[in-house]
C-alpha positions as CSV (number, residue, x, y, z in Angstrom):
1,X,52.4,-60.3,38.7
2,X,53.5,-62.2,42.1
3,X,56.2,-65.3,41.3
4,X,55.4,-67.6,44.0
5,X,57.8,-71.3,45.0
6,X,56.2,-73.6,46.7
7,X,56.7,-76.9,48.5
8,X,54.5,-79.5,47.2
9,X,54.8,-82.8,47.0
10,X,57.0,-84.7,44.7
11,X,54.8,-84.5,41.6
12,X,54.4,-80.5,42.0
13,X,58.3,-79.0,42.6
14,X,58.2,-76.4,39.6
15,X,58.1,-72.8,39.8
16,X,54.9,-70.9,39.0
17,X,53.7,-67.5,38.0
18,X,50.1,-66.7,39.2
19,X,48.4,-63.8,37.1
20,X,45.2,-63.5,40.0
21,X,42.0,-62.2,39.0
22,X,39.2,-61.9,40.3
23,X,35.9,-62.7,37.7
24,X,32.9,-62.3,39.9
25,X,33.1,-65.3,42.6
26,X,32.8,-64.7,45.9
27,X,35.0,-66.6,48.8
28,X,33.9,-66.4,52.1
29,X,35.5,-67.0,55.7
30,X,33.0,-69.1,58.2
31,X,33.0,-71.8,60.4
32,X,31.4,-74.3,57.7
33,X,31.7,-77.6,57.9
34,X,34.0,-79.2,61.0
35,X,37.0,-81.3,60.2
36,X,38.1,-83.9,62.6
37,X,41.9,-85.4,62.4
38,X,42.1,-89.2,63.0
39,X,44.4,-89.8,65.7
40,X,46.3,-91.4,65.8
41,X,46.8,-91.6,62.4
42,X,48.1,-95.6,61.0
43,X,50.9,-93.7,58.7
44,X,53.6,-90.9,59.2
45,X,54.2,-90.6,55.5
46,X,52.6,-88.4,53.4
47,X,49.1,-89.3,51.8
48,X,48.4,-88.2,47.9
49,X,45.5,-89.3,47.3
50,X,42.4,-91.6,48.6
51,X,38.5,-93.0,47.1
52,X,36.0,-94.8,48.8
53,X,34.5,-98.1,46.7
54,X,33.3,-101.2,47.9
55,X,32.5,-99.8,51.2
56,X,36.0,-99.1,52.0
57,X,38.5,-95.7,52.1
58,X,42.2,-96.5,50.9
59,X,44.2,-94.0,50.8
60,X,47.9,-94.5,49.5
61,X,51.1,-92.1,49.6
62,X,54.8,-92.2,50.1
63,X,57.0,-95.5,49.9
64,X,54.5,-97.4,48.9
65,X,51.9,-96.3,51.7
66,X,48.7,-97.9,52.2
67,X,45.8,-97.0,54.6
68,X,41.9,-98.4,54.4
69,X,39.2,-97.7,56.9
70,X,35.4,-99.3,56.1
71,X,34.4,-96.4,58.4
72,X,36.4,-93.5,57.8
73,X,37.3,-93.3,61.9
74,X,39.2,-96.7,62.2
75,X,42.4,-97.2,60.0
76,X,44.8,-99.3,59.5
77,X,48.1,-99.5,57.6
78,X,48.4,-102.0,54.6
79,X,51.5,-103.8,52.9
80,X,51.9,-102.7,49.5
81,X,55.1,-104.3,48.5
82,X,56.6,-101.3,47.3
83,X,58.4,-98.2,48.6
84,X,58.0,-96.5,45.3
85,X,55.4,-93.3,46.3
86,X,52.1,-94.0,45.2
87,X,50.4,-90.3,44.0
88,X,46.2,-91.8,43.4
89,X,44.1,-94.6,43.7
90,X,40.8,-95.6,42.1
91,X,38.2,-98.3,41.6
92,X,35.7,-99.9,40.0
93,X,33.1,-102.6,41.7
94,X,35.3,-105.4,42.2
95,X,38.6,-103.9,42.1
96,X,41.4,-101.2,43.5
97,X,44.1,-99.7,41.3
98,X,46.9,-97.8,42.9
99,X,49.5,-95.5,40.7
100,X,52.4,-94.0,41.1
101,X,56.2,-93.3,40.5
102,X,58.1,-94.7,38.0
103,X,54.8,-96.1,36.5
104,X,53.6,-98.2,39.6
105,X,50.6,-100.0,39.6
106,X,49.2,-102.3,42.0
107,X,45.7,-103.5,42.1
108,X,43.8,-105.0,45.0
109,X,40.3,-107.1,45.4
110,X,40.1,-105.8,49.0
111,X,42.2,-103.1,49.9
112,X,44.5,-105.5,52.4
113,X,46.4,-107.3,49.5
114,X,48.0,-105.9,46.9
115,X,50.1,-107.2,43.9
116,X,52.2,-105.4,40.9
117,X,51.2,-104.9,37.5
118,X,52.9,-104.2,34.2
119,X,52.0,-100.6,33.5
120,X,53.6,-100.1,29.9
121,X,55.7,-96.8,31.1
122,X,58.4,-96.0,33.2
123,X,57.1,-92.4,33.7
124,X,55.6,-91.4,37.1
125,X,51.5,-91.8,36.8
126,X,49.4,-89.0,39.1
127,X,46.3,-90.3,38.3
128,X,43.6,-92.5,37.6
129,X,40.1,-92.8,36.3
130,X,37.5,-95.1,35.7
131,X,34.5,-95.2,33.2
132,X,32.7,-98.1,33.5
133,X,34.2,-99.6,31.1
134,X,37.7,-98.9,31.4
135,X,40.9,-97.5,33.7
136,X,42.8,-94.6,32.3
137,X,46.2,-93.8,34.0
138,X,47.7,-90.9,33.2
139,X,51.4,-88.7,34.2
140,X,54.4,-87.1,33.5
141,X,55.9,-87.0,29.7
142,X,52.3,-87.6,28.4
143,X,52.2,-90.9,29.8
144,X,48.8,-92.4,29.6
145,X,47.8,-96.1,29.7
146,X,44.6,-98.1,30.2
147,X,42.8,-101.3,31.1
148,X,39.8,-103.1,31.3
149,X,40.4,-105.1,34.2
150,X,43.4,-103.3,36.1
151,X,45.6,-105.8,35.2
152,X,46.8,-106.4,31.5
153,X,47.6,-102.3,30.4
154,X,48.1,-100.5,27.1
155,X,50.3,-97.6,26.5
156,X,48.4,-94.6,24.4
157,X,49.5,-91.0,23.3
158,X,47.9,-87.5,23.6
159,X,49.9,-86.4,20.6
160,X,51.2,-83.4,22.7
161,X,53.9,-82.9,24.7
162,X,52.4,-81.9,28.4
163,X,52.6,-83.1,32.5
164,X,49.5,-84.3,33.4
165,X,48.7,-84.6,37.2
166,X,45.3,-85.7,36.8
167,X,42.1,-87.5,35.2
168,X,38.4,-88.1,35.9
169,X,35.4,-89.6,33.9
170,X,31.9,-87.7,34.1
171,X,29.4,-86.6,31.5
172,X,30.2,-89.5,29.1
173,X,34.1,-88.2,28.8
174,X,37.3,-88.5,30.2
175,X,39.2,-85.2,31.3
176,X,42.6,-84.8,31.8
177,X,44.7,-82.0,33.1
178,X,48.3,-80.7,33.6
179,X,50.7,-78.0,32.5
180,X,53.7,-77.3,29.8
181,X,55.6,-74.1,29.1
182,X,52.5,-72.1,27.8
183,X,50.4,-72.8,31.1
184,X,47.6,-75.4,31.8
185,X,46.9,-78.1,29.2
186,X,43.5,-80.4,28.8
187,X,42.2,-83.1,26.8
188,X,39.4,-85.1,26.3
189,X,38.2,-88.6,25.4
190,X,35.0,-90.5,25.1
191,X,37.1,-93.9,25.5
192,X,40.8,-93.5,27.0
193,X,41.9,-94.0,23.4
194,X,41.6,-90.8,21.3
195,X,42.1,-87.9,22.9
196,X,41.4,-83.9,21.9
197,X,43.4,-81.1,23.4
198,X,41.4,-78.1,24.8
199,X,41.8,-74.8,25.9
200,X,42.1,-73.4,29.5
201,X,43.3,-70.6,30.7
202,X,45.0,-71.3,34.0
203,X,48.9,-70.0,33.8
204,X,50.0,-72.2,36.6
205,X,48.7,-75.3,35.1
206,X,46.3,-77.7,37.0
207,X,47.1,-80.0,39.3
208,X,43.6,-82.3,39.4
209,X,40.5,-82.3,38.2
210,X,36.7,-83.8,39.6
211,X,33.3,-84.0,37.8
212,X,31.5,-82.6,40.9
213,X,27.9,-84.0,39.6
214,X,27.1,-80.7,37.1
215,X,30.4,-79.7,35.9
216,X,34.4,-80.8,35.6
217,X,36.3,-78.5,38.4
218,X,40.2,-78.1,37.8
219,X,42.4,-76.4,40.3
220,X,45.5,-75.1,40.9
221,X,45.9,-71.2,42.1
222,X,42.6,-70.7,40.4
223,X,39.1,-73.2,40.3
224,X,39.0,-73.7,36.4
225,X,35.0,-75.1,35.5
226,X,33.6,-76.8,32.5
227,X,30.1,-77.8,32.0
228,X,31.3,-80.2,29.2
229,X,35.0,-80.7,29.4
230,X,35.6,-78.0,26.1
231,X,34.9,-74.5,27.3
232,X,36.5,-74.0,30.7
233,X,35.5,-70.6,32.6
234,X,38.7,-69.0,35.0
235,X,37.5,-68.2,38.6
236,X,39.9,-67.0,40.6
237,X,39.8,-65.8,44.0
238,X,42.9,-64.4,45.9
239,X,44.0,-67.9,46.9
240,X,47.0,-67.6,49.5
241,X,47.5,-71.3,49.0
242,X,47.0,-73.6,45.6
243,X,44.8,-76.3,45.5
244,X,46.1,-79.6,44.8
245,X,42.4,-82.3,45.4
246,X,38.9,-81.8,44.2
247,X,36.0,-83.8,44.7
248,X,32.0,-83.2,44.6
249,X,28.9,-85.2,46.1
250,X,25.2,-84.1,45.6
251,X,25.7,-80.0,45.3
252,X,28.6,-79.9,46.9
253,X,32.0,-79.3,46.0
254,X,35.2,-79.6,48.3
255,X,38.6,-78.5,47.6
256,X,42.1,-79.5,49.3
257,X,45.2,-77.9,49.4
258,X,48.5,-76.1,50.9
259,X,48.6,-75.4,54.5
260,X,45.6,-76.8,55.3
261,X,43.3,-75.2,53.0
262,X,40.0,-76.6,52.6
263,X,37.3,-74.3,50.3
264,X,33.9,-75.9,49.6
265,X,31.3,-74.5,47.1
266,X,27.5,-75.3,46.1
267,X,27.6,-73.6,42.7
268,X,30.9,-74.2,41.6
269,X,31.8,-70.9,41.7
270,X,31.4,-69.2,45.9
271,X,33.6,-70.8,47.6
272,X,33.6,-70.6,51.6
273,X,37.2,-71.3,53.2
274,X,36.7,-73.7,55.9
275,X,38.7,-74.3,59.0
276,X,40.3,-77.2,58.6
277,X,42.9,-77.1,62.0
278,X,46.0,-78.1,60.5
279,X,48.6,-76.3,58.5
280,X,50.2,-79.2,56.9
281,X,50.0,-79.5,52.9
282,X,46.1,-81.5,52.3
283,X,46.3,-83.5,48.7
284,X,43.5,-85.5,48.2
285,X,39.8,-85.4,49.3
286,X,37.1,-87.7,48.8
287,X,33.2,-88.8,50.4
288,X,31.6,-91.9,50.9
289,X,30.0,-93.3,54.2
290,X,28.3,-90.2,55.0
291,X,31.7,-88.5,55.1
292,X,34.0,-86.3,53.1
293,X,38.1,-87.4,54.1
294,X,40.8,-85.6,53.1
295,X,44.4,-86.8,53.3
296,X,47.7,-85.1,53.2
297,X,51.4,-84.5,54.9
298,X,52.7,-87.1,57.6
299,X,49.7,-89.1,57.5
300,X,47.5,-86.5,58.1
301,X,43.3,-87.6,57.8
302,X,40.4,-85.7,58.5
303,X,36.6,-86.1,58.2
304,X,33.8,-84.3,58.3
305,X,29.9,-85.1,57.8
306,X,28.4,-85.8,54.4
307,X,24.6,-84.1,54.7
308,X,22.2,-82.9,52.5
309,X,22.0,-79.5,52.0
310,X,24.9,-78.1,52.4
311,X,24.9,-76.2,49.8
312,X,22.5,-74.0,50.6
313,X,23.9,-73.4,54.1
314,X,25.6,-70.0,53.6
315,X,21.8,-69.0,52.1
316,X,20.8,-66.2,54.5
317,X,17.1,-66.7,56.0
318,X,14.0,-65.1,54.1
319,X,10.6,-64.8,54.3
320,X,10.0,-68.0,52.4
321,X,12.3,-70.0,55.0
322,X,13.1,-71.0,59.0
323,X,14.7,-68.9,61.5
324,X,17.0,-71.4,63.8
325,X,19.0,-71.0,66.7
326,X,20.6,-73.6,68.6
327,X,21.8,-73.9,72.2
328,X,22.6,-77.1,74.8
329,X,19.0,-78.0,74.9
330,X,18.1,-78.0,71.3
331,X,17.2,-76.5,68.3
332,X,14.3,-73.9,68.0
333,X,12.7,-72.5,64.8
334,X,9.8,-70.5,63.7
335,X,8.0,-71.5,60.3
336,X,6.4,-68.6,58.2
337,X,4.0,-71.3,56.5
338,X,3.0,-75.1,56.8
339,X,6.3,-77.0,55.6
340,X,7.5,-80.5,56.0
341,X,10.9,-79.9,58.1
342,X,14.0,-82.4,58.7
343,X,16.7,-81.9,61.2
344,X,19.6,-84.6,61.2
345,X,22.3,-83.9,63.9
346,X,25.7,-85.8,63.4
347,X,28.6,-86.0,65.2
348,X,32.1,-85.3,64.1
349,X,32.7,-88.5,63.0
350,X,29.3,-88.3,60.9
351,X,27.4,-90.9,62.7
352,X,23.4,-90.2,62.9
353,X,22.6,-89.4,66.1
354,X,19.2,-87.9,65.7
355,X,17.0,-87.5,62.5
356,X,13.2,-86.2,62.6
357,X,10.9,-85.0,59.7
358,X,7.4,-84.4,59.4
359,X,4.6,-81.6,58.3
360,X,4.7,-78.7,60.9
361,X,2.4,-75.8,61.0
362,X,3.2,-72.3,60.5
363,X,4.8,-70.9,64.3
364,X,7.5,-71.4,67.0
365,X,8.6,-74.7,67.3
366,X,11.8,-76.4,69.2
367,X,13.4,-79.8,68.8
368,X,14.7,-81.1,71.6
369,X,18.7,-82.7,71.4
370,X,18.7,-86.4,73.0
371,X,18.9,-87.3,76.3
372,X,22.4,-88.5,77.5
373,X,24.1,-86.4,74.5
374,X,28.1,-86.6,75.4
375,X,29.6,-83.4,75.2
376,X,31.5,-82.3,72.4
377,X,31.2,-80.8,68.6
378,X,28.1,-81.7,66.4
379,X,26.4,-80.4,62.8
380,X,22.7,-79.5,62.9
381,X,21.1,-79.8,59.0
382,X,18.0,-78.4,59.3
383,X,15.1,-78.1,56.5
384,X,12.2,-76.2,55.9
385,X,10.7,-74.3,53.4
386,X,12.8,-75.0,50.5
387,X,16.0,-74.0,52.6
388,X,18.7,-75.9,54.7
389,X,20.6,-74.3,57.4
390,X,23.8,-76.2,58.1
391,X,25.8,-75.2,61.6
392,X,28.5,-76.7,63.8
393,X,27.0,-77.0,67.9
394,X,29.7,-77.2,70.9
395,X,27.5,-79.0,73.4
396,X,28.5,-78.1,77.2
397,X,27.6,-80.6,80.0
């Protein structure tokens, strides 16, 4: 048994036990994807959490922080009107909604202006959801509330006693997750109203939850996954750090946490630890714009490229797929059959620089990089024969 105390942020100061076990997943050390800080960053105080709607990041943090980018690379600091510490932000198409402590809530039509609502609680909120149809808030002492519109809010109950740190909406259902005495606590709702308590067994509790596309993902020391929100399924590598974000886009999952940490999985359950190249605490992580963003301690932001197919990228190379290699020139491959092949290459900041696709005949083959390319990191996705191959490139000038 190993007793761990950690510094987290605000929401998360509480002593854990983590019982570890390993159930069959695989975690791998690579390269993976490249992360890229912002810098400078807009912000010195610490980020919780951030989405991407309406073309636009916002991410939002400690008294009362506020940071939008349309881009993910250009940011700029926002007024809130609040030093309270926002923990999450969501959205729906015409509208932002931030929570946070002491039940905070400010919405916004456009990320730059924000006003106060009445939330209905005085409890801290940790995070929010939206279903189409309706906002579901949830936090500590089994505070949950919800709205239509982001503005006019009604308090609700779970009917048990719990902390819950965080919420999401997939596969017609809300999910929300936490902790109390006995360990990690869920529940379920089709409409924000009525909720049922589930099972999980996570002994640290959960600090957020995703629907990743196929499945609900919570996290905390362990990745905790449910194809329908009722039966969860414990993997648990031998995390040195917990996990506080999750998100998912296409069939790929990406996980946050302390020290940096950033894991990533196609299957939702082999995860590959990424470099991330900071060691400060990362708490949120989303993807829009082509890229995934995570956000964390003293303003911390970092990007990386949003391409199809990475999850098949750790796939070795068979006899039904390419062989690649890359150097300063370009990339070269040799097809074992006719297949239609795409390479995209992207820079760090996830801006296309080159795409091609097209049938090619079974043989050697090379694709040359542009002309003029500056020097510096890029990501090659390459396709062919029902396999991607997704690597970083350090071109040298």
């Amino acid at each position: 048994m190993l007793i761990r105390t950690m510094r987290m942020n605000p929401r998360l100061r509480f002593k854990v036990i983590a019982a570890l076990m390993t159930l069959g997943l695989t975690v791998v050390t690579t390269m993976g994807q490249v992360w890229t800080p912002i810098s400078p960053s807009p912000t010195t105080e610490l980020l919780n959490g951030v989405v991407y709607a309406n073309s636009m990041f916002v991410a939002v943090g400690a008294n009362g922080a506020i940071v939008t980018s349309a881009d993910g690379v250009t940011w700029a600091s926002k007024t809130s009107g609040v030093t309270k510490t926002l923990y999450a932000v969501n959205a729906n198409a015409s509208i932002f909604v931030a929570v946070g402590e002491g039940g905070t809530i400010l919405t916004s039509s456009n990320g730059a202006v924000w006003a106060a609502k009445t939330s209905k609680t005085t409890s801290d909120l940790h995070g929010i959801a939206w279903s189409g149809s309706i906002f579901v808030a949830v936090g500590a002492d089994s505070a949950v509330v919800t709205s239509p519109d982001g503005s006019a809010w009604t308090r609700r109950t779970f009917g048990t006693s719990t902390a819950i740190n965080g919420v999401t909406w997939g596969n017609n259902k809300f999910v929300a997750v936490g902790f109390d005495d006995m360990g990690a606590t869920v529940n379920t709702s089709p409409n924000g109203t009525t909720w049922t308590q589930q099972t999980a067994d996570e002994p640290d509790g959960l600090l957020s939850v995703a629907w990743c596309g196929n499945a609900f993902i919570a996290v905390s020391s362990a990745f905790v996954v449910s194809k329908d929100g009722i039966t969860w399924a414990n993997y648990s590598p031998d995390l040195e750090n917990f996990i506080f974000g999750i998100t998912g886009h296409a069939n790929r999952s990406v996980a946050v946490g302390a020290q940096g940490t950033i894991m990533s999985s196609p299957d939702d359950t082999t995860w590959t630890t990424e470099n991330s190249n900071v060691a400060v605490n990362l708490n949120g992580v989303t993807w829009g714009n082509n890229l995934f963003v995570a956000v964390g301690e003293a303003g911390t932001i970092l990007t990386s490229p949003v391409t199809s197919g990475i999850a098949d990228r750790r796939q070795t190379i068979n006899h039904q797929g390419p062989g690649m290699t890359i150097d300063n020139h370009g990339v070269g491959f040799s097809l074992f059959a006719d297949a239609t092949v795409t390479m995209r290459l992207y820079s760090m900041h996830g801006r296309l620089v080159r795409s091609i696709s097209g049938m090619m005949l079974k043989g050697e083959h090379a694709i040359s990089l542009p002309s003029g390319l500056a020097q510096g990191r890029y990501l090659v996705s390459f396709q062919a024969g029902g396999r991607t191959i997704e690597k970083p490139v350090l071109i040298v000038r």
